[in-house]
C-alpha positions in Angstrom: 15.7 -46.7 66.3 16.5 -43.4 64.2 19.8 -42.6 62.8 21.7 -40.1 61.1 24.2 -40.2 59.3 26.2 -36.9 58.2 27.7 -36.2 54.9 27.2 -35.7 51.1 29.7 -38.7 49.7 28.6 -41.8 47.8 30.3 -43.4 51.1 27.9 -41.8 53.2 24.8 -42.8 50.9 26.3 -46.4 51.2 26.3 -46.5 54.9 22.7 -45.1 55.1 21.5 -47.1 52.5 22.8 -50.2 54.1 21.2 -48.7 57.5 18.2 -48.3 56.1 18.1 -52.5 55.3 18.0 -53.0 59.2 15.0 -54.3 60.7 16.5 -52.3 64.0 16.6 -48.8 62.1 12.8 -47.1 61.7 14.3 -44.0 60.0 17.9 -42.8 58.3 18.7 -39.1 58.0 21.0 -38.2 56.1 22.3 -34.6 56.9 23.2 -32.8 54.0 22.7 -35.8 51.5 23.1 -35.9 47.9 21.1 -36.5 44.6 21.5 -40.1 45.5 20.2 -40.0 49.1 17.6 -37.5 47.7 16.1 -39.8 45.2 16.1 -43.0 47.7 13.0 -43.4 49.1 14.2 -45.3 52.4 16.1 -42.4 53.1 15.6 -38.4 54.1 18.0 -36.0 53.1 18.1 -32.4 55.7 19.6 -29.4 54.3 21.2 -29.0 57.6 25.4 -28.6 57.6 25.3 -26.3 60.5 26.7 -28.5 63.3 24.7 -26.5 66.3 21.4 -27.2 64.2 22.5 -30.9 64.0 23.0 -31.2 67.7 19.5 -29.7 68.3 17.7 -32.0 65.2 19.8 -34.9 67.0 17.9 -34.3 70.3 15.0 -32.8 68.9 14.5 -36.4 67.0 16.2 -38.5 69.4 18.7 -40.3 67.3 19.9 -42.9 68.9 23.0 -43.6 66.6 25.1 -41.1 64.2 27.5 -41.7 61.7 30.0 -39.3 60.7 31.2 -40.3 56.8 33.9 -37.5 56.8 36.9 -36.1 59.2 36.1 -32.6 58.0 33.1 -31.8 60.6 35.6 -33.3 63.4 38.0 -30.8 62.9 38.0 -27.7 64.7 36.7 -24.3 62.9 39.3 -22.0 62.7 
């Protein structure tokens, strides 16, 4: 099973790093990552933000199970 998770916090490296650790999870994205997902093997960091483009990489890849770290890409653009 693939999974993304989106974000750039050292809570969202923590949740795909602890992802990663499942036998049930082949692959973790993490969408847009930071130095630390960067640097961690287990994990791929996509320079994606853009939440369309997310959507499409979601299908494109099907991801069977996203994580969203913060509230911010919830919230409606104004």
């Amino acid at each position: 099973m693939k999974a993304l998770v989106i974000g750039n916090g050292g809570r969202e490296h923590a949740i795909a790093w602890r992802l990663a650790q499942s036998p049930r999870i082949s692959t973790v994205f993490v969408a847009p990552g930071n130095g630390g997902t960067a640097t961690d093997p287990a994990l791929t960091s996509l320079p994606i933000s853009d939440l369309q483009q997310l959507a499409q990489f979601a299908l494109d890849e099907q991801i069977a199970l996203t994580v969203v770290g913060p509230e911010a890409p919830w919230l409606p653009v104004q």
